[in-house]
N, C-alpha and C positions, 0 to 999 in steps of 0.2 A: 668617356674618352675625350681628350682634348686632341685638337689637330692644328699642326701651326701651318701656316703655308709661306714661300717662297719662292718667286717668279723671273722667271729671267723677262723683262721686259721690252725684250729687241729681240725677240719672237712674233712672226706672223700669229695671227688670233690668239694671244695669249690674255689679253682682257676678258673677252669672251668666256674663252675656257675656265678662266679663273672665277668668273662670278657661278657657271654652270655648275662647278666643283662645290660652292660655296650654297646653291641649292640644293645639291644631293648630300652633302653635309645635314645640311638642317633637315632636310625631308627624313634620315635615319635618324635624327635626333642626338647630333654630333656637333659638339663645341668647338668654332673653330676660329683663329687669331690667322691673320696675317701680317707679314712684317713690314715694319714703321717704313723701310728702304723700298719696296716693294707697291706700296700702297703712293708712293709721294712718283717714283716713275712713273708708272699708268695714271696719275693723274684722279685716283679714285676718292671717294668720300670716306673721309674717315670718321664720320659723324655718324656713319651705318653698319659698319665694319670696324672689329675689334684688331685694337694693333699694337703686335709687341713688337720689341730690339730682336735682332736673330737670336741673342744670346737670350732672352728673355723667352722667345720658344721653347730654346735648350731648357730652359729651368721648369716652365709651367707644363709644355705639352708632353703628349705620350708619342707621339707621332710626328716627323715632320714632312709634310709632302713639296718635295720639288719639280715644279712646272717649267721644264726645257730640254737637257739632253745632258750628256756624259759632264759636259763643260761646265754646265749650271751645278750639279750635284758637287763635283769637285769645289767649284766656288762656295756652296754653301756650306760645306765640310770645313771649310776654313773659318767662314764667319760665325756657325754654332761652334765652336771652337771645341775643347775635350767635353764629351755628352756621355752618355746611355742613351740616350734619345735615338729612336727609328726612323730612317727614312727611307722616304718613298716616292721614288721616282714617276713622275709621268712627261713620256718622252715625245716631246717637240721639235726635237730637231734629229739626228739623220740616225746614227749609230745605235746608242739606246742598248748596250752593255751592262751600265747598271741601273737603267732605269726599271719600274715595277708593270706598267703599262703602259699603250699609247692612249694619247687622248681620248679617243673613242674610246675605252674602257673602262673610266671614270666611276660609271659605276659599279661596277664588280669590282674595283678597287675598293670603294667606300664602304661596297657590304660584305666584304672580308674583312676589314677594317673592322667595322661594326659586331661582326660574329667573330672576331678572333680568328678566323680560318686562311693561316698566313703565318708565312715562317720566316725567322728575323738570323739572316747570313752573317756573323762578326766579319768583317774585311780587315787584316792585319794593315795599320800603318807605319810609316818610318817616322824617328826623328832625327835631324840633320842638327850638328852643333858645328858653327863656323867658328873658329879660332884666329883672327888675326892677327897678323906680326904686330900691330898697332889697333889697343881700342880692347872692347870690351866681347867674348862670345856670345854668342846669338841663337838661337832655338826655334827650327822650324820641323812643321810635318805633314808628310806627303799621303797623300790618298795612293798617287799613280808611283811617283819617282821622282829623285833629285837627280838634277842634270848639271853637270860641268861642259860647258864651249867656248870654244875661241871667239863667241860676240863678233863685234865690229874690226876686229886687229887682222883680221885673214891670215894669224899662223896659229900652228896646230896646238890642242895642247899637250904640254908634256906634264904628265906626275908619277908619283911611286904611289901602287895601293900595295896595303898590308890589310892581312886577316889575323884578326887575333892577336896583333904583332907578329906575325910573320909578311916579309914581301911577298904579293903575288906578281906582282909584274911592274915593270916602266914600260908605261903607258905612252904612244905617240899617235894622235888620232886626233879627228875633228871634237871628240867628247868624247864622254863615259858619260852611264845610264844606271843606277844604281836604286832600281824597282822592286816594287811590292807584286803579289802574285794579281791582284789586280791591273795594275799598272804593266803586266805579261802583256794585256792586248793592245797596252797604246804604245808610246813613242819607241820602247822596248823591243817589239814585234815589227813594227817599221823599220827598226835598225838589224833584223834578222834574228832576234832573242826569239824563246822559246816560249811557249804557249804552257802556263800554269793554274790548275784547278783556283778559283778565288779561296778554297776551303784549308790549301796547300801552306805552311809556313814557311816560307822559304825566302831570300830574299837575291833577286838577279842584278847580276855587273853586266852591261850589256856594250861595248867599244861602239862607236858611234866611225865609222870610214878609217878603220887604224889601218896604220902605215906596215904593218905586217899582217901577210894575209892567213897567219898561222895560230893570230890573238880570236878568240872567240868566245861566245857567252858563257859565264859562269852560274852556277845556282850553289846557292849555300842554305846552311841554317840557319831559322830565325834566332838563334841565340849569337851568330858572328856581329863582330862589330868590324867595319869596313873604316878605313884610315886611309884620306887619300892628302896625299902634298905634293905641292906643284913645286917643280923643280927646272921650270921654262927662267931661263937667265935675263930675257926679257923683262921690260917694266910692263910691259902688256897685261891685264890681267885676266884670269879665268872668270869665264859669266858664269854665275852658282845661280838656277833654278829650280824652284818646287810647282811639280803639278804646272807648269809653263807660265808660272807666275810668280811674283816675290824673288825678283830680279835682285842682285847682289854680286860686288868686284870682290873677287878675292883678288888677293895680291900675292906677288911670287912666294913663297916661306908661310903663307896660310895653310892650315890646317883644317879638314872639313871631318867629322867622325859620323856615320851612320850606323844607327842601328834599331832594332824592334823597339815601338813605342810602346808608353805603357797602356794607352787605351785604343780603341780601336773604333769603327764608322761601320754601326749598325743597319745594314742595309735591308729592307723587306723584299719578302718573293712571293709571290701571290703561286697557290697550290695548282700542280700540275704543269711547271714549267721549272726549267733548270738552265744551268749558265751553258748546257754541251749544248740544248735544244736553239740557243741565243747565240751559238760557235756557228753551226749551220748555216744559222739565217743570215747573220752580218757577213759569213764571211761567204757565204753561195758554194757552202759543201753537198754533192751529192743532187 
């Protein structure tokens, strides 16, 4: 088995962890690469340590491990860009949702790894095709959720979404939230959306402070395509974000289309732990 790594390195002891990880590697007799971005932050020798492109990961390893928290996996989902490739969380900062262990667990990470005893979760993602009045369409996708807000302008926004080509609603709110069952427990769930199985196909609209208090979260099919246009008369434009990054103006007459992408963000779970057991704990049920 090969194992790539990727490190958030604006984490406390994340150097540390990362060489520790790179001896229990070797000690199971586990090939392992870390990334060229990864290796040039901390500052490390690459003269000792093998090092690919993140995409280069994606193509040689079997495994990728991510050393930080929810934030870091998100980012590196983007950077291995469309994979089969596994990864595997180990969580260094607070939440740890979808990470696989905390640090201290490294190794019973590594010898699950090793022995195969470990079960790989498909996480459904979105893709997002922007349309603008001027210019060329654009192609993004989200681990959590694409988000539409009124940015920097301080007025709300307004659009029409359709399902399917039918209107569901004109929309008048600080944004819309338009999530994967993963993305249930972030921005989603903060805005009062509902809490969904990672296993669930389904994909959430979730109104972000709407101007009627009668608009509430939607769950659909993963097979609906979501159509949303801004219909705000203003030159003001809507802020289009994925995962709270990959910032983007739509302008009034934009068209945004969401819907199930074709691959998905292979996530590992180390045996005898589940996402209800990880609802508990983050959220201090019971």
């Amino acid at each position: 088995m090969k194992v790539g790594i990727i490190a958030n390195p604006y984490k406390d002891g994340v150097c540390s962890a990362l060489l520790k990880l790179l001896e229990i590697l070797k000690s199971h007799g586990l090939e392992s690469f870390v990334e060229d971005e990864t290796i040039k932050a901390l500052g490390l020798s690459s003269e000792s340590i093998a090092e690919l492109s993140a995409v280069g990961l994606a193509q040689e390893c079997d495994v990728v491990v991510v050393m930080g928290g929810d934030g870091t996996i998100l980012d590196a989902a983007h950077r291995l860009g469309p994979t089969d490739v596994a990864v595997a969380g180990v969580n260094l900062g607070h939440l740890g949702f979808l990470t696989s262990c905390k640090d201290t667990e490294m190794e019973l990470l590594v010898s699950a790894l090793a022995s195969g005893s470990y079960l790989v979760v498909p996480r459904m993602l979105l893709k997002a095709t922007i349309k603008p009045v001027d210019g060329e369409p654009s192609e993004h996708f989200a681990v959590n959720e694409i988000t539409l807000t009124r940015g920097q302008t301080g007025r709300i926004v307004a659009m029409d979404a359709f399902i399917d080509g039918d209107l569901l609603n004109h929309y008048r709110a600080d944004g819309l939230i338009v999530a994967t069952p993963t993305g249930s427990t972030a921005y989603s769930l903060a805005a009062g959306g509902p809490l969904l199985s990672p296993k669930a196909k389904n994909i959430v609209i979730t109104p972000i402070c709407p101007h009627s208090l009668s608009n509430r979260s939607l769950v659909l099919t993963d097979s609906s395509v979501v159509e949303l246009k801004s219909v705000d008369d203003s030159e003001a434009p809507t802020l289009f974000s994925v995962d709270g990054r990959c910032l983007v103006d739509v302008h009034h007459g934009g068209v945004i289309i969401v819907e199930m992408a074709d691959h998905q963000l292979n996530i590992i779970r180390l045996e005898g732990r589940s996402f209800f057991s990880t609802l508990r704990q983050k959220l201090h049920w019971g």
